[in-house]
C-alpha positions in Angstrom: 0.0 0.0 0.0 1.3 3.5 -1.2 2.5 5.4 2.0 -0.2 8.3 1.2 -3.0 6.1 1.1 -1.8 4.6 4.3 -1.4 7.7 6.1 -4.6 8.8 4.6 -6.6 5.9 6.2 -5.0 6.3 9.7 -6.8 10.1 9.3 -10.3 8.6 7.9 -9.8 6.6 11.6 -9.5 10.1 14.1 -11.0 13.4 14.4 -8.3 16.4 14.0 -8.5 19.0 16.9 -7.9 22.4 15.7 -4.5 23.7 16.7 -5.3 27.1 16.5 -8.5 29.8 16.0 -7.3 32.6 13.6 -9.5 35.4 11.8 -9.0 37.4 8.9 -10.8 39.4 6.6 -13.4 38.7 3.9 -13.7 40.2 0.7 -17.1 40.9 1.6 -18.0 44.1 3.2 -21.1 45.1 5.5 -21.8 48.8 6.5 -18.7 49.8 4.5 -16.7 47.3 6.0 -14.8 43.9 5.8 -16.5 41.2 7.7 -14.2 39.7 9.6 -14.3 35.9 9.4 -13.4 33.3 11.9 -11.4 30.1 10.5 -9.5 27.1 12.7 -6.2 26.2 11.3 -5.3 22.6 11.4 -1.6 21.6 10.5 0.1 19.3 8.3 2.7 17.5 10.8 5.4 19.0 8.3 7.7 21.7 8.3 8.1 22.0 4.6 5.6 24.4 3.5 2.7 22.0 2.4 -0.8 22.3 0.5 -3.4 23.6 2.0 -7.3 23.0 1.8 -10.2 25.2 2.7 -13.2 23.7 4.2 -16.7 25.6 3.3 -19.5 24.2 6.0 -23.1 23.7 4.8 -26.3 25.7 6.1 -25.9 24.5 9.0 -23.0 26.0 9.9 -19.6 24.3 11.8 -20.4 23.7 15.2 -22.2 20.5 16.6 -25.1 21.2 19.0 -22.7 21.6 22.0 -20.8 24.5 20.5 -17.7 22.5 18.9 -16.2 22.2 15.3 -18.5 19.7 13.7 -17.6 15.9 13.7 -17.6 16.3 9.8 -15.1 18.7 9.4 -12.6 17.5 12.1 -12.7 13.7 10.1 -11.7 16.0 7.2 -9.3 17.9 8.4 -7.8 15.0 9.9 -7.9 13.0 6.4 -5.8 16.0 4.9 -3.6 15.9 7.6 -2.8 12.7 7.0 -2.2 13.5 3.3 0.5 16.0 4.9 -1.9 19.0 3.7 -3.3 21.8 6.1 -6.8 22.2 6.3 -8.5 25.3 6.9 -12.4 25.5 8.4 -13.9 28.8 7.6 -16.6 29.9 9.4 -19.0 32.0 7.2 -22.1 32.0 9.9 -21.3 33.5 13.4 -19.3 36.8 12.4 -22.6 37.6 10.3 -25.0 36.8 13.4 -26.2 33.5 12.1 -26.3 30.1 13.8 -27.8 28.4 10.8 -29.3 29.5 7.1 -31.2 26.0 6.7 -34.5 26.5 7.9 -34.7 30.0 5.8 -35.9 30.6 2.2 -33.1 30.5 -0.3 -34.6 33.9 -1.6 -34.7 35.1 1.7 -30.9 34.6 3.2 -28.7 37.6 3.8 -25.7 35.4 3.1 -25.9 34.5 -0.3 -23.6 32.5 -2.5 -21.7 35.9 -3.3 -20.7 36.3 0.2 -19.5 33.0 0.6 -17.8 33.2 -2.9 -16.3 35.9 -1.6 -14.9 34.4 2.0 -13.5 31.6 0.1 -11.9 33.6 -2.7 -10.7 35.5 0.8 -9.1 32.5 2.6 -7.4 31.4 -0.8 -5.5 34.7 -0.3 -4.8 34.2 3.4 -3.6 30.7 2.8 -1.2 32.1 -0.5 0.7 34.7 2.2 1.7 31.8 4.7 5.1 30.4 4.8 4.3 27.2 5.5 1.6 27.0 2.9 2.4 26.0 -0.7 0.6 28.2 -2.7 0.9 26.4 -5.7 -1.4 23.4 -4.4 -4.4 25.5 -3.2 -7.8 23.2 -2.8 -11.6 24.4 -2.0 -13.8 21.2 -0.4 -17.4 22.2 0.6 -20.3 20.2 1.2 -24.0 21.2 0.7 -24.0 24.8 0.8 -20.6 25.1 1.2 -20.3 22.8 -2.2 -22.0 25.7 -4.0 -19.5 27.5 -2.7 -17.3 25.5 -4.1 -18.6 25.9 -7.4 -19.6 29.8 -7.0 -15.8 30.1 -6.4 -14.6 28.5 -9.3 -17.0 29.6 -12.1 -14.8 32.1 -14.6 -18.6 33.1 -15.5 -18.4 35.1 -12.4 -16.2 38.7 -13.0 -14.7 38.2 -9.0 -13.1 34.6 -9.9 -11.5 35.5 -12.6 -9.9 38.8 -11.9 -8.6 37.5 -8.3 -4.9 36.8 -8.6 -5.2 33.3 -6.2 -6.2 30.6 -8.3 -7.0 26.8 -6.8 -5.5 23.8 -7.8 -8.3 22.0 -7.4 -11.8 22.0 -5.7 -14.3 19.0 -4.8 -18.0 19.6 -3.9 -20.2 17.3 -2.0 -24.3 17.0 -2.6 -23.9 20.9 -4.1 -26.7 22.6 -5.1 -26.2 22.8 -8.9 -29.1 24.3 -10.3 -27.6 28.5 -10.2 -24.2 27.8 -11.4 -25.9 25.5 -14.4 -28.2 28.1 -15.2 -25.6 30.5 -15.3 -23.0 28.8 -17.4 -19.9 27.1 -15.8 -16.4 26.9 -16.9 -14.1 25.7 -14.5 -10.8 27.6 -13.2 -9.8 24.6 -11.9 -10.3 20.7 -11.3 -13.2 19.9 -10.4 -14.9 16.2 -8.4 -18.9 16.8 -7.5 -19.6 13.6 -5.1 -23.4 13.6 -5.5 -26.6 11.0 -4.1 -28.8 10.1 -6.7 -31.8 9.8 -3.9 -31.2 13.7 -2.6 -34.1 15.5 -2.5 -32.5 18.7 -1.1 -30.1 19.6 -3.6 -30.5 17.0 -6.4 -28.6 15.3 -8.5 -29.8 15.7 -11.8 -28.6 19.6 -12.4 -25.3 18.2 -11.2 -25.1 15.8 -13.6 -26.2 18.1 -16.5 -23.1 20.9 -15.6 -20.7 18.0 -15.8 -22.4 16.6 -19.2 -21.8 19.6 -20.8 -18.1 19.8 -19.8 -16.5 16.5 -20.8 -12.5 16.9 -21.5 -12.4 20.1 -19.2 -11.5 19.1 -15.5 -14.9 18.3 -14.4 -15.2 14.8 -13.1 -18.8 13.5 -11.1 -19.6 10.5 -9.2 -23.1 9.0 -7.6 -24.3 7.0 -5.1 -27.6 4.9 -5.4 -30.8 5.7 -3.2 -28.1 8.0 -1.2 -29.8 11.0 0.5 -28.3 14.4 1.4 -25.1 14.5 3.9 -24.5 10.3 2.8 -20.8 11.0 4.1 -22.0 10.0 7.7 -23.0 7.4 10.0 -25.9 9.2 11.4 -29.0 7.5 10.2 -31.4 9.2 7.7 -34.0 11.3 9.4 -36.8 13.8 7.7 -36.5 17.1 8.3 -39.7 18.6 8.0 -38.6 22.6 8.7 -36.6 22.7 5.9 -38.0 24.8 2.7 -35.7 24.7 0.1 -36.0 20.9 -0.7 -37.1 19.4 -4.1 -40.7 19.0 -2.9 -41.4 22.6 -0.9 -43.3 21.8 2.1 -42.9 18.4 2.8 -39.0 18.6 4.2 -35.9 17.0 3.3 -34.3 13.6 4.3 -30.9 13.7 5.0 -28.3 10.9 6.5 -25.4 8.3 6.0 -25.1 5.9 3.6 -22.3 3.6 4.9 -21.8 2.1 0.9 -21.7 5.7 -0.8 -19.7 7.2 2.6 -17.2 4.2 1.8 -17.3 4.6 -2.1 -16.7 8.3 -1.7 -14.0 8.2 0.4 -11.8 6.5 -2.3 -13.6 8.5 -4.9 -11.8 11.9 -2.6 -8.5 10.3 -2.3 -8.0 9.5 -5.8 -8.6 12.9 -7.1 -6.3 14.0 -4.2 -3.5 12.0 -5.3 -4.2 12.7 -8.8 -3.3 16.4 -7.5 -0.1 15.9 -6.3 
């Protein structure tokens, strides 16, 4: 077994604890000034200056319900580790006053994709400045929300991505909603893997599918899961929530949980494109 994937596995197996709470400014401004984001900085165990990964949380923000970086994003950061990249959790939510965005109308939010486009394209910039950051092998991940992020951040349709001087090297979005950036046009500044369920009825598939149909040969690489609902990278069981609006059938909620086949299946899916990176 290759030595990456090895080390890789060891992080799938842990939970990374943050080594340090940093903050820095988005591109974004309020009142006619900066928000100023908060972000926990987990380490490569390296001293060579490594890649370097943000994390974009969904609508529900990155703390669990007692107040700590969610499960999710720790197993992440903890796979990058492993990888020898840093990882870097950006909290869009709490330096705007929100807990959560899920349970409001997509129409309705008053942080948008831009703003989030905007922290990532943000934290691409603070990562570029670090010493110990190789800012040649830049990487966006985001799941949910965050994944349309993801894909809000790398769309040259949008005037932002393609006059900012901090480019990725590669970006992967989880269950993304799809459906804005394929309306708009997409064309990818960079490498792209969409991990999708083909049973999500939050953010479906089927848009997801169509933006990477049209853009065969170009970096843009998707993968599904059978009857796999929203958030199948988990091994919390699937549960209807019935408060959120924003679903493929308005009114009657969302189902969201693990998937332990598609978890598995996407795991391997991640790592490859990783090492494909390299």
């Amino acid at each position: 077994m290759k030595r990456w994937w090895a080390a890789a596995l060891v992080g799938l197996c842990t939970v990374a604890r943050a080594q340090s709470e940093i903050a820095f400014k988005s591109l974004d401004r309020h009142d006619g000034q900066a928000v100023e984001l908060k972000a926990w900085w987990f380490a490569a165990p390296t001293k060579a200056p490594a890649p370097a990964v943000v994390l974009l949380h969904g609508c529900g923000g990155v703390y669990d319900r007692q107040g700590r970086i969610g499960e999710r994003m720790r197993h992440y950061a903890a796979l990058l580790n492993g990888l020898g990249q840093h990882a870097l959790v950006v909290d869009s939510l709490t330096p705007r006053g929100e807990r959560e965005i899920c349970t409001q109308r997509t129409g309705t939010r008053a942080i948008t994709q831009s703003s989030r486009r905007l922290d990532a394209l943000a934290a691409l910039q603070w990562l570029a400045q670090r010493p110990d950051v190789d800012a040649r092998h830049l990487g966006l991940m985001g799941w949910s929300n965050g994944g349309s992020a993801v894909l809000s951040s790398t769309n040259l349709q949008h005037r932002a991505v393609v006059d900012f001087p901090v480019k990725p090297a590669f970006a992967v979005a989880f269950y993304a909603g799809c459906a804005a950036d394929l309306k708009r046009g997409y064309r990818p500044s960079a490498p792209l893997l969409m991990l999708v369920g083909e049973a999500d009825d939050w953010t479906p598939a089927a848009p997801c599918h169509e933006l990477a149909s049209g853009l065969v040969g170009q970096g843009v690489e998707i993968e599904g899961y059978a009857s796999a609902y929203h958030g199948f990278d988990s091994s919390a069981p699937v549960r209807l929530r019935p408060g959120v609006p924003n679903g493929v059938n308005p009114g009657a909620g969302v189902h969201v949980g693990g998937q332990a086949e598609a978890w598995r299946r996407s795991r391997e899916r991640l790592l490859q494109f990783l090492q494909a990176q390299r």
